[in-house]
C-alpha positions in Angstrom: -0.1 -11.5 5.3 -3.6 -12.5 7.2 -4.1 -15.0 9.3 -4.7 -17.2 6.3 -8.0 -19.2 7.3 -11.4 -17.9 6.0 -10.8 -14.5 5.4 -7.9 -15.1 3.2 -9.7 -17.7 1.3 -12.7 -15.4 0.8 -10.5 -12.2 -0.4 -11.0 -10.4 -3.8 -6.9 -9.7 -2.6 -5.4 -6.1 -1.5 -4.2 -3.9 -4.3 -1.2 -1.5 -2.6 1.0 0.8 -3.8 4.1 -0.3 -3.0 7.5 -0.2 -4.8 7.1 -0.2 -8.7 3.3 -0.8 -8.2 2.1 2.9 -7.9 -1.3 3.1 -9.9 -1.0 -0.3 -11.8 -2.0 -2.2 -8.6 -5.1 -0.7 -8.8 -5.8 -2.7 -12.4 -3.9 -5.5 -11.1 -6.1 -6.7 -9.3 -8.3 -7.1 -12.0 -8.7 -11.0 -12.8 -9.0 -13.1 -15.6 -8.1 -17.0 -16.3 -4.8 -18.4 -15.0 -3.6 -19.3 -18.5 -3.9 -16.1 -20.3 -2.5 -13.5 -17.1 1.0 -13.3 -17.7 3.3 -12.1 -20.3 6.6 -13.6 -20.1 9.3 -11.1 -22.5 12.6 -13.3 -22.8 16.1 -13.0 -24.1 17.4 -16.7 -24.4 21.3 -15.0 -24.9 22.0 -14.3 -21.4 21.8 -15.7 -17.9 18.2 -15.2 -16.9 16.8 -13.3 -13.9 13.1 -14.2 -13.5 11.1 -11.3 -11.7 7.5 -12.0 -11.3 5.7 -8.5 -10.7 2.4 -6.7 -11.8 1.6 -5.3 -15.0 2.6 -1.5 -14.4 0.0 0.2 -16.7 -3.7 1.0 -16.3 -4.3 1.2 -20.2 -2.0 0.0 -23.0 -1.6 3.3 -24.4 -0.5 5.0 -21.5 2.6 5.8 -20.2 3.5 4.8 -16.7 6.2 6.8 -15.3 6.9 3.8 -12.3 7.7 1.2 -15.2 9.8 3.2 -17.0 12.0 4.1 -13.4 12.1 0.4 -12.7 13.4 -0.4 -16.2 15.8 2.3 -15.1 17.4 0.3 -12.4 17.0 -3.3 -14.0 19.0 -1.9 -16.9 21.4 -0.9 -14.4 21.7 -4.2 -12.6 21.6 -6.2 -16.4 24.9 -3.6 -17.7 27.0 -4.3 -14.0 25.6 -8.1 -14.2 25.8 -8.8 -17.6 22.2 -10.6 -17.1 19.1 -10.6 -18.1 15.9 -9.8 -16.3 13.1 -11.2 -17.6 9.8 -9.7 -16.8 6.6 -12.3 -16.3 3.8 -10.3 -15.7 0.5 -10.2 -14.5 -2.5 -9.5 -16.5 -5.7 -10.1 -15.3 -8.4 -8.3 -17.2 -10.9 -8.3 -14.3 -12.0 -9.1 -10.9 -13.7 -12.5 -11.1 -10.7 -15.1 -10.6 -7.4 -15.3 -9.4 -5.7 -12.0 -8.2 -2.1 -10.9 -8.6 -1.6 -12.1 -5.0 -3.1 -15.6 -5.3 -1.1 -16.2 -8.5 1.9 -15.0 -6.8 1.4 -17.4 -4.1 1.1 -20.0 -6.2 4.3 -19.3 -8.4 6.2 -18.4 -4.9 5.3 -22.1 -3.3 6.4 -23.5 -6.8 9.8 -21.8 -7.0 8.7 -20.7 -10.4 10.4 -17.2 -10.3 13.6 -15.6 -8.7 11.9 -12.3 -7.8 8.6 -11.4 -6.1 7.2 -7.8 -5.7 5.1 -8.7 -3.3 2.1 -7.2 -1.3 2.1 -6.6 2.6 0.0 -9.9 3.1 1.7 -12.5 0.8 5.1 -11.2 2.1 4.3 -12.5 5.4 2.6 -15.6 4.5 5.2 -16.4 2.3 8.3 -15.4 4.7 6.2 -17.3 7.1 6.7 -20.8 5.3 9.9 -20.1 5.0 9.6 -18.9 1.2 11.7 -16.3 1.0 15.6 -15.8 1.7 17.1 -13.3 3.8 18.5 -10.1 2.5 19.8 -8.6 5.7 23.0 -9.3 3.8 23.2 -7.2 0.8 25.5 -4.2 0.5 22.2 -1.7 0.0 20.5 -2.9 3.2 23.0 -0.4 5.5 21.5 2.6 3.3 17.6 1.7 4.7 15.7 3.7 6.6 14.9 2.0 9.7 11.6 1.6 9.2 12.1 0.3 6.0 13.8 -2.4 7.8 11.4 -3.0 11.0 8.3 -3.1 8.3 9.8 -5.8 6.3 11.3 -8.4 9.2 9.6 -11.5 10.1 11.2 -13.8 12.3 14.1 -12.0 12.0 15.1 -12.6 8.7 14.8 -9.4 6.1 12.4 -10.7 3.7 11.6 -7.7 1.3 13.0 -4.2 0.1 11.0 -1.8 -1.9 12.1 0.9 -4.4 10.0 3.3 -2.8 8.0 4.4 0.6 4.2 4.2 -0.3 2.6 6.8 2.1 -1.0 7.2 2.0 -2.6 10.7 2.6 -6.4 12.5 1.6 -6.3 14.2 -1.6 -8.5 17.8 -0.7 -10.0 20.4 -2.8 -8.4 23.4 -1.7 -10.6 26.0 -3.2 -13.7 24.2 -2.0 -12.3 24.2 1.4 -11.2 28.0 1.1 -14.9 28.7 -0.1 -16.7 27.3 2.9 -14.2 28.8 5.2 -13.0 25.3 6.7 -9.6 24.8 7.7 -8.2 21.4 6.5 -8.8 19.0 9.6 -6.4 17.7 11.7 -8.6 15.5 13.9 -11.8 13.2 13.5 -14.1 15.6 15.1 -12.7 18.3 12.4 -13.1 16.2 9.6 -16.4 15.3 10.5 -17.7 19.4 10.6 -16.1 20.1 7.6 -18.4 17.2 5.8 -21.0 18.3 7.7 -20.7 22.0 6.4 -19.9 20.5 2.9 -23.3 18.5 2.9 -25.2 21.4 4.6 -23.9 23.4 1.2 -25.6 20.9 -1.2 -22.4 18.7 -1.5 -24.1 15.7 -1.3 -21.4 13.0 -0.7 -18.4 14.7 0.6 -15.9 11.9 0.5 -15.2 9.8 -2.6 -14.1 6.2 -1.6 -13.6 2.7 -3.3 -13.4 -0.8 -1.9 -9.5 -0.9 -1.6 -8.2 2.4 0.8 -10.9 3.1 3.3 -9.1 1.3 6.1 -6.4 4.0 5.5 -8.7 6.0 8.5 -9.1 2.9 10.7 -5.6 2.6 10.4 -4.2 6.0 11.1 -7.1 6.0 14.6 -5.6 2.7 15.6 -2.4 3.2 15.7 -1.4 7.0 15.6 -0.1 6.7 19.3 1.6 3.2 19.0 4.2 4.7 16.4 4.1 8.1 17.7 3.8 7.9 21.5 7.4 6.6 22.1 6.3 3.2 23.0 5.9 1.5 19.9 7.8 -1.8 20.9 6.5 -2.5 23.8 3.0 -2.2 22.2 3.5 -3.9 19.6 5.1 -6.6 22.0 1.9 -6.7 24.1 -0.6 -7.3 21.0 1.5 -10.2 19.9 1.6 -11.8 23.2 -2.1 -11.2 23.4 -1.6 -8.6 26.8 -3.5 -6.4 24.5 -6.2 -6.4 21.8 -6.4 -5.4 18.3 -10.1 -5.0 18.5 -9.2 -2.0 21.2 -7.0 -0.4 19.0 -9.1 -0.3 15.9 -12.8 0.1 17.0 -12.2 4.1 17.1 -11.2 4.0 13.8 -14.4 1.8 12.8 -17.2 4.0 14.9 -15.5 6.7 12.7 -16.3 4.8 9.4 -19.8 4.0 10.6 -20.8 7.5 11.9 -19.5 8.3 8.3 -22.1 5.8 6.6 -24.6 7.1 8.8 -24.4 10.6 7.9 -24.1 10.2 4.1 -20.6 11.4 4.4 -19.8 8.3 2.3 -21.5 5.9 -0.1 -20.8 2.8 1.7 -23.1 0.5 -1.1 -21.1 2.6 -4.0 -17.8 2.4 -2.3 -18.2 -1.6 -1.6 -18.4 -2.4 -5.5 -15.9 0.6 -6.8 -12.7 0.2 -7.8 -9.4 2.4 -6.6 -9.4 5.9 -8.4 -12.4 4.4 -10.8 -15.3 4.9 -8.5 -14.5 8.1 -6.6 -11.7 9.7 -9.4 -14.0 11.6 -12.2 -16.1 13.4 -9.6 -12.9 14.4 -7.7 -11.2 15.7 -10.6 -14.6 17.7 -11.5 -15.0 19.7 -8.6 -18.0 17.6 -7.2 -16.6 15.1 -4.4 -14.3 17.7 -2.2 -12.0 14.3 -0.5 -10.7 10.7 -1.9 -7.8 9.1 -0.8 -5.1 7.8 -2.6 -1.2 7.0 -2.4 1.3 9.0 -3.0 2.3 8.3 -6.8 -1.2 9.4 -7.4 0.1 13.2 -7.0 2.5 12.6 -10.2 1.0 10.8 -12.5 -1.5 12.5 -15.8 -3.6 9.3 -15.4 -4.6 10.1 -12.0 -4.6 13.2 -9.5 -1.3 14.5 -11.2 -3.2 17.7 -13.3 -6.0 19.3 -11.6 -8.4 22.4 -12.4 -8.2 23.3 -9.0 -5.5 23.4 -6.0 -4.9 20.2 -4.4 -2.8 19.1 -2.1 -2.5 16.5 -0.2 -2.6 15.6 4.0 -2.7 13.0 6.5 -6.1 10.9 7.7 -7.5 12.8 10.8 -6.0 11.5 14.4 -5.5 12.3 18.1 -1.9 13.4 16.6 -3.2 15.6 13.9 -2.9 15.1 9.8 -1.6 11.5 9.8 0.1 9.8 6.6 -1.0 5.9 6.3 2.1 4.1 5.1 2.2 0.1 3.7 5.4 -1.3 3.6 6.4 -4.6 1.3 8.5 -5.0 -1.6 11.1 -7.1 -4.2 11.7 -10.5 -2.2 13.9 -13.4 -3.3 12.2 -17.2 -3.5 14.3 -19.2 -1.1 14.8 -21.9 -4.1 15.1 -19.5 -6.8 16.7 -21.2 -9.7 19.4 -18.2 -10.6 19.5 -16.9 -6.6 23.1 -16.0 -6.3 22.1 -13.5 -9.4 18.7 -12.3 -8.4 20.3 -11.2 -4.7 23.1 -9.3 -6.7 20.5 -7.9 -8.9 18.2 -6.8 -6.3 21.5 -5.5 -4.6 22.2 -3.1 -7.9 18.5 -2.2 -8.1 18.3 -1.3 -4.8 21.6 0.6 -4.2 22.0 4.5 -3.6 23.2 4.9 -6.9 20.0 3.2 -8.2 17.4 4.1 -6.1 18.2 7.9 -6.6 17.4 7.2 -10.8 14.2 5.6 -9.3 12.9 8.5 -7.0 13.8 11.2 -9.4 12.3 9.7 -12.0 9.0 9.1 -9.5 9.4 11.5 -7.3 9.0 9.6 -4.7 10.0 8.5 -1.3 12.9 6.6 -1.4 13.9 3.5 1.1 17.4 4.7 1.8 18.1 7.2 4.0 20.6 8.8 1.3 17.9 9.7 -0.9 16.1 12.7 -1.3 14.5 14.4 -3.9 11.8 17.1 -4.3 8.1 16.2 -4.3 5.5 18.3 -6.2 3.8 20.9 -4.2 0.7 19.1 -3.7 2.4 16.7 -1.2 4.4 19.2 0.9 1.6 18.9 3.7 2.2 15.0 3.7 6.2 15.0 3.1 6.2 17.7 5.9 4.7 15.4 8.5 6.8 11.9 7.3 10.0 13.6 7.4 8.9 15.3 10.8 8.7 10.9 11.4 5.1 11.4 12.1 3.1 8.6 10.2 1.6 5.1 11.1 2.5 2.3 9.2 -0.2 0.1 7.1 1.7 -3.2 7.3 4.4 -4.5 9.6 5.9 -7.5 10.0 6.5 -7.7 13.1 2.6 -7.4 14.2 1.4 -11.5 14.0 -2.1 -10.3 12.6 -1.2 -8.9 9.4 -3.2 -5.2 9.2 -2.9 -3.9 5.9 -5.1 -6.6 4.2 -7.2 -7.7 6.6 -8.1 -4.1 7.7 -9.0 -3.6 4.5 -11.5 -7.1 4.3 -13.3 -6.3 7.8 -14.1 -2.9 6.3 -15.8 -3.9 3.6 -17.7 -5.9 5.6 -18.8 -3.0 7.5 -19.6 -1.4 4.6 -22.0 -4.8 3.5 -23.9 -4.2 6.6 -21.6 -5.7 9.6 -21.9 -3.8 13.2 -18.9 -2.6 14.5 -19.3 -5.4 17.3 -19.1 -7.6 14.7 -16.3 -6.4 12.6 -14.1 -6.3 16.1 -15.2 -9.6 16.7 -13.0 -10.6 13.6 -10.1 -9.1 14.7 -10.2 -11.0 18.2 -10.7 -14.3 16.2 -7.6 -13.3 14.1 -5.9 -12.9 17.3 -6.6 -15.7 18.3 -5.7 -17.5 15.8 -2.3 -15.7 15.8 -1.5 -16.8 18.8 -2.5 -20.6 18.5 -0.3 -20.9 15.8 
């Protein structure tokens, strides 16, 4: 959902975690050829649903616990329906060519699907042309949380829902933090001592990162008073009309990141060329790198944080509000000219009701979309859960903001991390703006 000139064109594309994607966005955006990323599974018996989504495993001989609770709830809609959904999947087997989001693009504009899960930037772009339908009108869309809603609007039309609330959060190494004596940090100046005291101990890089989550600080700095100071509207209302500046908002978050660099407190030439949970994840899990980041699936899963030797758990970025969870929002959309619409809405309907979503968030143990659903998350994420159901959080993407933040956040970081000033990196976002509102 950039502003779609050069920085879209120029984008390796934004993996997220959102809905069914959980860990498998991180290999899907892995590339290969056009022709041989997708695997189309068909059953010519039955009406067909189309649903064009990302390959949910890592490894082929791994379990992933987020396809198997999506199966869950297209097997519900298929029974109630009598349909069937047809997976075509994306496959890309590494990062030189088209990304998940470029082919879905492509397919989207084509009509050559029914359903998209689609990431925070292609959902705007898309909804934008007018590429989506509007599903303000199904039965499961009274049972949203509001956010869920206000995250996934443009132009007032309801463009996406996803199965689950992706929050964002710092995975910590609680006994290396209990055996320097640091309390986990709340703010930026906090984390910032308790690297210092980490590298000061021999613990040479204290923060594990990758090219893909970094803007997850920027993010929560930015905008930690716009959803938590009681104003958010009218904020949000100012950027768009240009009364106010992106570039304002986000450079704390980016002198952060570049007092970071400078210290050593990151890698920024390792972190610009590693991959999510790749680069940072076998250091983590052996007691050398005290801090990554990661979503929240990440917590539950065997193939990434889900089994530690050590106790983790799991808190907000650092902001003027304290321990801040960094939530994207997107989700399943609808192509406006999908061949079998009438059935993928009432699909999406089934797959997205109470009864549905509760199969998918026990299964998950996640954060569910509707406001009906709760279920228990693993100890390791109390901190986080505590502070999102306290409504304390900043959202990654929303589509009501005409720059799109998730994915272009995440671009003008990894510029900073190439070499770009700070000055330089805000002078992107003011050209976005710009653009945004010359549209």
């Amino acid at each position: 959902m950039k502003l779609f000139s050069r920085s879209y064109a120029r984008k390796a594309r934004i993996i997220c975690m959102i809905g069914i994607v959980a860990f498998m966005v991180a290999a899907c955006g892995k590339q290969g050829g056009f022709d041989n990323e997708l695997i189309v599974m068909e059953d010519e018996e039955k009406q067909i649903v189309n649903l064009f989504s990302p390959m949910e495993k890592t490894e082929a001989d791994v379990e992933n616990v987020a396809r198997s609770a999506a199966d869950k709830t297209v097997i519900m809609a298929e029974e109630k329906l009598d349909v069937q959904v047809r997976y075509v999947t994306y496959t890309a087997e590494d990062y030189q060519d088209k990304t998940y989001d470029d082919v879905t693009l492509d397919r989207a504009r084509n009509d050559m699907d029914d359903i998209y899960l689609l990431n925070p930037d292609t959902l705007r772009m898309l909804a934008e042309e007018g590429k989506l339908k509007d599903l303000s009108g199904l039965d499961c869309v009274k049972n949203l949380r509001d956010v869920v809603k206000a995250a996934n609007v443009v132009d007032g039309k309801l463009v996406a829902i996803p199965q689950e609330v992706v929050a964002y959060g710092l995975f910590v190494n609680k006994d290396m933090f209990d055996q320097y004596g640091l309390a986990l940090p709340e703010t930026p100046d906090e984390f910032l001592e308790c690297c210092r005291v980490f590298q000061e101990n021999g613990i040479e890089t204290p923060v594990g990162a990758n090219r893909w989550w970094l803007e997850t600080f920027a993010l929560a700095q930015a905008y930690a008073d716009l959803y938590n100071g009681g104003n958010t509207e009218a904020e949000i209302a100012a950027l768009n009309s240009g009364e106010s500046k992106y570039s304002d908002y986000m450079r704390p978050g980016f002198e952060f990141l570049q007092e970071m660099m400078d210290k050593g407190y990151i890698d920024a030439k390792k972190a610009l060329v590693s991959e999510a949970i790749e680069g940072e994840g076998e250091d983590f899990l052996a007691g050398k790198t005290p801090i990554v980041m990661a979503y929240w699936g990440a917590a539950n899963t065997e193939t990434a944080y889900g089994k530690t030797d050590f106790e983790m758990q799991v808190i907000g970025f650092p902001s003027s509000r304290g321990q801040m969870p960094v939530m994207p929002m997107t989700g399943f959309g609808v192509g406006i000219n999908a061949e079998h619409g009438e059935d993928a809405m009432a699909a999406l309907d089934v797959m997205l009701s109470d009864e549905a979503l509760q199969v998918y968030a026990e299964t998950n143990r996640v954060i569910s979309p509707s406001k009906n659903v709760e279920v228990e998350c693993v100890a390791s994420l109390k901190p986080l859960n505590d502070r999102i159901q306290q409504n304390i959080y900043v959202l990654g993407s929303n589509a009501g903001m005409n720059v799109e933040q998730w994915g272009n956040t995440c671009l003008i970081v990894r510029d900073l991390l190439g070499g770009a000033t700070v000055d330089e990196c805000m002078a992107q976002f003011d050209r976005l703006q710009e653009a945004a509102l010359n549209k």
